[in-house]
VEXDREN-2710 file (C-alpha; in Angstrom, 1 decimal):
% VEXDREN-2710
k/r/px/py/pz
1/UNK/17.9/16.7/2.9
2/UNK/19.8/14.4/4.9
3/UNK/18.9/10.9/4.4
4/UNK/22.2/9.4/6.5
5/UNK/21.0/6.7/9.0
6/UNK/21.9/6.6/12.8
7/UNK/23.3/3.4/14.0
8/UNK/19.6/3.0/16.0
9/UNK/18.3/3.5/12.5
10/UNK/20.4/1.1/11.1
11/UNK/20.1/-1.5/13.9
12/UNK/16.2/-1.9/13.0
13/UNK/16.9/-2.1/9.7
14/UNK/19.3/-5.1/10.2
15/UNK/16.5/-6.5/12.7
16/UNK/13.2/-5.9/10.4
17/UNK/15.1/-7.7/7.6
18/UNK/15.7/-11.0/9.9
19/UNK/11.8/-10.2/11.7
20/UNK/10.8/-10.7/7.9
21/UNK/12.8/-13.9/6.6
22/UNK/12.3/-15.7/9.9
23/UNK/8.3/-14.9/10.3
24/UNK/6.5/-13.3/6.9
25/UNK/7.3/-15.7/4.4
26/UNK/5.4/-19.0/5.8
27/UNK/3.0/-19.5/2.8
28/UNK/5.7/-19.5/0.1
29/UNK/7.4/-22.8/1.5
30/UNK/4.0/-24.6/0.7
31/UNK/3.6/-26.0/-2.8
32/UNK/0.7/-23.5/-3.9
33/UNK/2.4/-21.2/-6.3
34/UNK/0.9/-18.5/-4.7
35/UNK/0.1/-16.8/-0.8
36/UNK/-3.2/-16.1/0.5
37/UNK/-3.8/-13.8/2.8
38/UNK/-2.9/-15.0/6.7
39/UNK/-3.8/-13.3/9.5
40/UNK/-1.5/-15.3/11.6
41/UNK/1.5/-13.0/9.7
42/UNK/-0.3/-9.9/9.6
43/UNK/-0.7/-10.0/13.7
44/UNK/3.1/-11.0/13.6
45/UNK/3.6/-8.0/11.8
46/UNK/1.6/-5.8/14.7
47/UNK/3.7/-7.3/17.7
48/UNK/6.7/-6.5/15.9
49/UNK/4.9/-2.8/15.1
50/UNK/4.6/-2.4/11.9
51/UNK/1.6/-1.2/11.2
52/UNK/1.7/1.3/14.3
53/UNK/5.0/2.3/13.4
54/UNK/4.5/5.7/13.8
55/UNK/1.9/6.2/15.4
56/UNK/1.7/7.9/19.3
57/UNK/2.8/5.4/22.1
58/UNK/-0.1/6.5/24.2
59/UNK/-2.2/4.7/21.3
60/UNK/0.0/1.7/20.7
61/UNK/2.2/2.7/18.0
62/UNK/5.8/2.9/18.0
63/UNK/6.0/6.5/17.9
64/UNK/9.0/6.1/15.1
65/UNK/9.2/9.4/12.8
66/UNK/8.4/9.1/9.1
67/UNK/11.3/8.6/7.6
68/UNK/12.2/5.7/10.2
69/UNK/8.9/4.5/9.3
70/UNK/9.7/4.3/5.7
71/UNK/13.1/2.7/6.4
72/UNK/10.6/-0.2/8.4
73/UNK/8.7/-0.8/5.5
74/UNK/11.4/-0.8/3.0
75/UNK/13.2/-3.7/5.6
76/UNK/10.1/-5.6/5.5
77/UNK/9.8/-5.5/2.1
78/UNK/13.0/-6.8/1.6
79/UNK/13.0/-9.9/3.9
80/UNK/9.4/-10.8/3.5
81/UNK/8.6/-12.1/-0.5
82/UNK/4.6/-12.0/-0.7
83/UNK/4.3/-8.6/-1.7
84/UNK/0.6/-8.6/-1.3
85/UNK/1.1/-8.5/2.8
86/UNK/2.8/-6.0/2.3
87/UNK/1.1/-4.0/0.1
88/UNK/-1.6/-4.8/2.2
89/UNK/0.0/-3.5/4.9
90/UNK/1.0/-0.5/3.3
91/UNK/-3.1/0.1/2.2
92/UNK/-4.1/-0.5/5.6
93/UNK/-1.6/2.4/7.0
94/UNK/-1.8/5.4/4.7
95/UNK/-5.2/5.0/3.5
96/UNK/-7.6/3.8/6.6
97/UNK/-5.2/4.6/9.7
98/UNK/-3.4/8.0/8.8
99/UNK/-6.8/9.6/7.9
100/UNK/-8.9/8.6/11.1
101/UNK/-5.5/9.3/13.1
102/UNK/-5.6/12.6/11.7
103/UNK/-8.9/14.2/11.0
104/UNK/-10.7/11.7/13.6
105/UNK/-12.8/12.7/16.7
106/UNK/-10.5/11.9/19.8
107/UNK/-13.6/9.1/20.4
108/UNK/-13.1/7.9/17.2
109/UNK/-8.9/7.9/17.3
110/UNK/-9.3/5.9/21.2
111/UNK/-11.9/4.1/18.9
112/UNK/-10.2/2.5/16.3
113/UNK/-6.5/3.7/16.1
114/UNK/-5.3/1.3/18.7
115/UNK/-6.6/-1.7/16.9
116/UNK/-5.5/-0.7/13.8
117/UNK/-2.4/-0.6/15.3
118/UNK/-2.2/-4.0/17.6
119/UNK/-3.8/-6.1/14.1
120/UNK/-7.3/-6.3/16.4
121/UNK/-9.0/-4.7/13.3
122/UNK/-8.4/-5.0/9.5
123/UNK/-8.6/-1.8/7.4
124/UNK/-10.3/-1.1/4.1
125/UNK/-10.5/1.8/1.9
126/UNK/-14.0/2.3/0.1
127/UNK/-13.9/4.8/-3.1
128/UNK/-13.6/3.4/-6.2
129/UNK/-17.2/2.3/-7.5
130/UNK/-17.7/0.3/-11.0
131/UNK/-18.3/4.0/-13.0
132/UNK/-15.8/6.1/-11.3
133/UNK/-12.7/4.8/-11.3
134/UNK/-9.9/7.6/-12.3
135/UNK/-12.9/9.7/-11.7
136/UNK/-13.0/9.2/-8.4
137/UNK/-15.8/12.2/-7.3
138/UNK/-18.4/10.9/-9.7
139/UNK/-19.0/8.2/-6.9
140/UNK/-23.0/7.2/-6.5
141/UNK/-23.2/6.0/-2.9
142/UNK/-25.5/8.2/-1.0
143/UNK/-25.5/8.8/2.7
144/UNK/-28.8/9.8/3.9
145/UNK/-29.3/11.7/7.2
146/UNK/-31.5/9.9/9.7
147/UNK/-32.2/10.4/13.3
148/UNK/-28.9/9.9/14.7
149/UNK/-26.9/9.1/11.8
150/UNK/-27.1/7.9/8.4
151/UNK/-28.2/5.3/5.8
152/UNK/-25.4/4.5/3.3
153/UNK/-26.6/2.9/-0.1
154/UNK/-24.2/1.8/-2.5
155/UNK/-21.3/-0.5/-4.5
156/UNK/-17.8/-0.3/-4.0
157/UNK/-15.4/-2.2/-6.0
158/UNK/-11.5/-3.2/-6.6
159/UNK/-11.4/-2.9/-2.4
160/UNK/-8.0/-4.1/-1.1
161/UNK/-8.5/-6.0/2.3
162/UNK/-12.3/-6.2/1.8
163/UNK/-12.9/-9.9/1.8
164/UNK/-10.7/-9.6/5.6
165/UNK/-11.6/-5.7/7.0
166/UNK/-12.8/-5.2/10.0
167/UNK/-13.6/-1.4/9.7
168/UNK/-13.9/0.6/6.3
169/UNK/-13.0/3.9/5.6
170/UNK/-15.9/5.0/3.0
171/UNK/-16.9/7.8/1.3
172/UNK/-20.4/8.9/0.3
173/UNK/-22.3/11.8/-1.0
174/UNK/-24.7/13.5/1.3
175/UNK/-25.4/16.1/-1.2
176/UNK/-25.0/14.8/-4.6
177/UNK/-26.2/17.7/-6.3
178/UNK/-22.9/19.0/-4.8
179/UNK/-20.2/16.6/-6.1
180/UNK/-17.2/16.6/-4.7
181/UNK/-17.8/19.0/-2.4
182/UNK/-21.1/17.2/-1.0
183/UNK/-19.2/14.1/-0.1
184/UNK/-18.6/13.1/3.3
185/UNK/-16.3/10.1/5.1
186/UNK/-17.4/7.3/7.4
187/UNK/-15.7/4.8/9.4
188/UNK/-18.0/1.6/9.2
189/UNK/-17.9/-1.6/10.8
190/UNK/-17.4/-4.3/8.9
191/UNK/-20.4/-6.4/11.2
192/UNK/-23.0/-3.3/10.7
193/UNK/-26.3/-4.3/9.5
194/UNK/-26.4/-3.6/5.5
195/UNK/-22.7/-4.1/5.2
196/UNK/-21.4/-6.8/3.2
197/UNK/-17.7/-7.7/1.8
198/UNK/-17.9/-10.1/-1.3
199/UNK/-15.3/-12.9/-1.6
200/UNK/-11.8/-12.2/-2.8
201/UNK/-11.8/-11.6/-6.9
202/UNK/-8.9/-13.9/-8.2
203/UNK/-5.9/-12.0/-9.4
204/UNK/-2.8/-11.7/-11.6
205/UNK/-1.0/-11.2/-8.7
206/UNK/-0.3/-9.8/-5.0
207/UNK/-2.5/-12.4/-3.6
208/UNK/-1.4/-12.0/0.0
209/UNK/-3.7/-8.9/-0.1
210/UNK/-7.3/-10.4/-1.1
211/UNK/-9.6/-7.5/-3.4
212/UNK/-13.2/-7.7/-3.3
213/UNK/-16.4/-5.4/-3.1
214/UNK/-18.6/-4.0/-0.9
215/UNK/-21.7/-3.4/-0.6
216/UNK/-24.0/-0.9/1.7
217/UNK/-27.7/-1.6/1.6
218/UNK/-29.6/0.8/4.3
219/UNK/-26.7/0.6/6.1
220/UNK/-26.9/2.7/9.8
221/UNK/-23.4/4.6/10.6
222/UNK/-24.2/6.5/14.1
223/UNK/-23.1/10.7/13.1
224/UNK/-20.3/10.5/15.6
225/UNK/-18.5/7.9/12.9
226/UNK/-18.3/10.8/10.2
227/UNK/-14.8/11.4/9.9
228/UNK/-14.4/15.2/10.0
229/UNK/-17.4/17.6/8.8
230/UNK/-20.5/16.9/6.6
231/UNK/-19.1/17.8/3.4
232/UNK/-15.4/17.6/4.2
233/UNK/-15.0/13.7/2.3
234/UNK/-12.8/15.2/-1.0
235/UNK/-10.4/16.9/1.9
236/UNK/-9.8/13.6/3.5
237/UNK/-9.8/11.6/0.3
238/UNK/-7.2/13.8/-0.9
239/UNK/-4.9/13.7/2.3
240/UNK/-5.2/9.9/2.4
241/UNK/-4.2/10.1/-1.6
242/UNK/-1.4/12.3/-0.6
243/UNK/0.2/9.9/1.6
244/UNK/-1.5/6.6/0.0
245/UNK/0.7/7.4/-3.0
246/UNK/3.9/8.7/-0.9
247/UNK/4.2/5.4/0.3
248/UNK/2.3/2.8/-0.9
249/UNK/5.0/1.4/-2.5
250/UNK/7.8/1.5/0.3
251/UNK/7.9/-2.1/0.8
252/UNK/8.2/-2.6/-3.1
253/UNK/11.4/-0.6/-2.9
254/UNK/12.3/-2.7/-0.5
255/UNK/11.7/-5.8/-2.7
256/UNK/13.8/-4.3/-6.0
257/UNK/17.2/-4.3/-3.7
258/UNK/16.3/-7.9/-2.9
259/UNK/16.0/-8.5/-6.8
260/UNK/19.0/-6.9/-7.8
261/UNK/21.3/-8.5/-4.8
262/UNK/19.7/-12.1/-5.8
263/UNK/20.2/-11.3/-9.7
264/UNK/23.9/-10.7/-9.2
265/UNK/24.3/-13.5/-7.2
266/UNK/23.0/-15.5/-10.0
267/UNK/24.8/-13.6/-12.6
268/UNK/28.0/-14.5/-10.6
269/UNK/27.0/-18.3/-10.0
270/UNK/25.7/-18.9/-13.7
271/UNK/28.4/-20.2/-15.9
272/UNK/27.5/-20.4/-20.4
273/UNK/30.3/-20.7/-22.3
274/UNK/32.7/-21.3/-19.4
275/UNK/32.4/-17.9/-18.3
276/UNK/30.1/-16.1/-15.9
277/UNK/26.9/-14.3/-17.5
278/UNK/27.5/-11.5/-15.1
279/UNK/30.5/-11.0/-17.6
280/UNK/27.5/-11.1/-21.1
281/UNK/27.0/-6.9/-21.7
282/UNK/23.4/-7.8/-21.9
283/UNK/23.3/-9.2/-18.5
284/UNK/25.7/-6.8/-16.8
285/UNK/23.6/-3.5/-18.5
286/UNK/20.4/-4.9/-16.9
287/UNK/22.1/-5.5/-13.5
288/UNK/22.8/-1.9/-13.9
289/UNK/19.4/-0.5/-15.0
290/UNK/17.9/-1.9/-11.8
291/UNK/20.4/-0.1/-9.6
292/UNK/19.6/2.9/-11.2
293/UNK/15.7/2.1/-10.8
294/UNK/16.6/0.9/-7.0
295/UNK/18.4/4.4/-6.4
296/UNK/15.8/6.8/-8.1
297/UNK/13.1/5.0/-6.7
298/UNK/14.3/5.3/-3.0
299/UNK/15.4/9.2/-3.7
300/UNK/11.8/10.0/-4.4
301/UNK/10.5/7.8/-1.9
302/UNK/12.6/9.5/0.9
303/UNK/12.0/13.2/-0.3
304/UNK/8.2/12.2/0.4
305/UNK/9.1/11.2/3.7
306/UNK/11.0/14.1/4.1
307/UNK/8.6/16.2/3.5
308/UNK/6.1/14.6/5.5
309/UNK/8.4/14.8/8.2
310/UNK/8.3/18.9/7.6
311/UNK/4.7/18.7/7.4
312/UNK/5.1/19.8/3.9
313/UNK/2.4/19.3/1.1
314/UNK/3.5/16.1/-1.2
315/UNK/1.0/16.1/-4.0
316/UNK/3.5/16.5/-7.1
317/UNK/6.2/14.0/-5.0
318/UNK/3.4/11.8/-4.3
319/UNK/2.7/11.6/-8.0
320/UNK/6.8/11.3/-8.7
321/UNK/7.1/9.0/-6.4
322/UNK/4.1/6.4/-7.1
323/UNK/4.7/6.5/-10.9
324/UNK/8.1/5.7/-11.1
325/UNK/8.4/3.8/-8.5
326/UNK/5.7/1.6/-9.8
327/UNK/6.9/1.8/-13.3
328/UNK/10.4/0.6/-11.8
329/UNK/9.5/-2.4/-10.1
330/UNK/7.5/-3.4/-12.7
331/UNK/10.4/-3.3/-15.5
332/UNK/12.7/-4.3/-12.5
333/UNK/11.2/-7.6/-12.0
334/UNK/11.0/-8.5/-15.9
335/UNK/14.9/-7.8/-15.8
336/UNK/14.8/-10.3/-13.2
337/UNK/12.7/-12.9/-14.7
338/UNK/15.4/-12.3/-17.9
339/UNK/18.4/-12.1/-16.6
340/UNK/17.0/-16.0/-14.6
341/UNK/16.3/-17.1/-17.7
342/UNK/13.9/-20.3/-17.6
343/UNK/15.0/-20.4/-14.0
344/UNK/12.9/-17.2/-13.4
345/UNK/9.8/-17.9/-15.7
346/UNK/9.5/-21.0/-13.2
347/UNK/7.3/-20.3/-10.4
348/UNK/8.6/-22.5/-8.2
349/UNK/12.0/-20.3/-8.1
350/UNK/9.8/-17.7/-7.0
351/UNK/11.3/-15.0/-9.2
352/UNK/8.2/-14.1/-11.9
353/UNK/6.2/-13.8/-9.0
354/UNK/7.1/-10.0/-8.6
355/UNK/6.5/-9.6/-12.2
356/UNK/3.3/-10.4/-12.0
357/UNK/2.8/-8.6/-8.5
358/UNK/4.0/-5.4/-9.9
359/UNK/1.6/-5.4/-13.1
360/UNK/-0.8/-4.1/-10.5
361/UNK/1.5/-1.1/-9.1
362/UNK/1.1/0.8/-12.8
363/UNK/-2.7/0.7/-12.5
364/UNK/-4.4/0.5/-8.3
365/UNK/-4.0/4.0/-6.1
366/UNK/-4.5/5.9/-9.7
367/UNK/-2.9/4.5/-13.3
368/UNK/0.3/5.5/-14.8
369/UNK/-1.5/7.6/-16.9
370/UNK/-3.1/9.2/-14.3
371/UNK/-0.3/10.4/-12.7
372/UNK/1.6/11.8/-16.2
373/UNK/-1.8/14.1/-16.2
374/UNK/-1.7/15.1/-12.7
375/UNK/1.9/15.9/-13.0
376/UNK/1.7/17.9/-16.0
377/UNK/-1.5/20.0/-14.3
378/UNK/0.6/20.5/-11.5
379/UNK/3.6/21.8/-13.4
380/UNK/1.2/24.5/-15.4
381/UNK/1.0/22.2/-18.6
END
């Protein structure tokens, strides 16, 4: 593995950085202690080509690789500070646009792919219902054949981008006596007749990316919106897992080296006892725990990408990678808020705003837990 950046690699980095302080972080000058979601910077972020990042050009991506896609993300995570726009973001890529890129039609892919790519059309993820959460194949939503197509009936809940999507990506059974292996996937618009987004659910954090539900009463999808086979829904949901949890917290990554250059900064500039606290063991051990977080993180984040370059299955990396990453911001950003002091439990300093945005990271796109489980299985335990 050879994770050494060219200069043209290193020149968008530098760029994406600036693109984000300049343009992404708008809301956070206001005196709400919080972002909402703006659409204004979410089409800032498709003009600059984010969310196409690597994606064909003869669709309107960028055509970058993986790993200079990942490198993209990570910038934007660290010049942009709402980390709901860009988990949002993230969401949107891996687990709406990388399936329908992939396993779509080519009418569906001329469909959809270049608006998901230009920020013409919001995507949502529809899996997780109220009585199958971790269990994510004990879904109820049914999708009846009809004459031309079918009628989706059901509830979908903890849906990142609902209250805004324009499309969804959901999955319903078409043979329930079937399980998993009776579910199929179905690319929906969002102004369909029987398809209806709640309000955003208020939050501990990551507000820039609203959650909400969805509901699908006798709602028509025309066959040729099926995303692969009758029957094939656990293969895509899988795939979009795959990568969903490969990369849905690049940006984060992104945002722990911002931490840890801004809490040495302070460290340096903070004087107790006429001395600096970057000098206090206390402080100076939990400058270096984030570094090692920082470093780990990003080694299992770019072995995923890697991978994915090689067209290489990711599902134990994937795991890796979303728990400890996760894990790490989360403990990252409480090392922050500490080594701040009142200064960081202040929201108008900004700081325990990634403390509370990373609670979420250890529980959405499958729990902590989940992952120690999967791992284990995976390893023959």
């Amino acid at each position: 593995m050879d994770f050494a950046w060219s200069d043209e690699q290193l020149d968008l980095q530098q760029r994406t950085i600036e693109f984000a302080k300049e343009q992404l972080n708008d809301d956070l000058t206001s005196s709400a202690p919080d972002p909402s979601f703006d659409r204004n910077l979410w089409q800032r972020c498709a003009d600059y080509g984010v969310q196409g990042a690597y994606v064909s050009t003869d669709l309107g991506g960028r055509g970058h690789d993986i790993l200079t896609t990942i490198l993209l993300l990570e910038s934007i995570g660290y010049g942009c500070r709402d980390n709901g726009l860009t988990l949002g973001l993230n969401g949107h890529m891996w687990a709406v646009l990388e399936p329908i890129y992939r396993f779509g039609s080519a009418e569906l892919i001329e469909k959809y792919v270049p608006g998901l790519c230009d920020g013409r059309l919001i995507g949502a993820h529809g899996m997780t219902e109220a009585e199958s959460g971790s269990n994510a194949f004990g879904l109820k939503t049914t999708a009846t054949p009809v004459d031309g197509g079918y009628r989706l009936n059901g509830r979908k809940v903890y849906v990142g981008l609902a209250p805004v999507c324009d499309v969804a990506l959901v999955f319903a059974s078409t043979r329930p006596d079937r399980r998993e292996w009776g579910l199929s996937a179905f690319v929906v618009d969002a102004d369909s007749d029987g398809f209806n987004a709640g309000p955003p659910q208020h939050k501990m954090g990551v507000n820039g990316s609203p959650l909400g539900e969805i509901t699908l009463h006798d709602c028509f999808v025309p066959a040729e919106n099926r995303l692969g086979p009758e029957g094939a829904g656990a293969s895509v949901f899988n795939h979009s897992m795959e990568w969903e949890r490969s990369f849905i917290f690049t940006s984060h990554v992104g945002a722990m080296a911002r931490q840890l250059d801004e809490a040495i900064a302070y460290a340096n500039e903070r004087r107790v006892f006429d001395q600096r606290i970057a000098d206090f063991q206390s402080v100076s051990n939990r400058i270096a725990d984030m570094k090692l977080r920082l470093e780990t993180a990003r080694l299992l984040l770019y072995r995923c990408a890697w991978l994915k370059q090689r067209n290489e299955r990711t599902t134990l990396d994937a795991a890796l990678a979303k728990l400890h990453i996760s894990e790490s911001f989360l403990e990252s950003s409480l090392d922050a808020v500490r080594i701040h002091g009142a200064r960081g439990y202040l929201s108008e300093f900004g700081v325990e705003r990634d403390a509370r945005d990373a609670a979420g990271g250890v529980i959405y796109s499958g729990t902590s837990d989940i992952q120690r489980q999967l791992i284990a299985k995976l390893l023959g335990a």
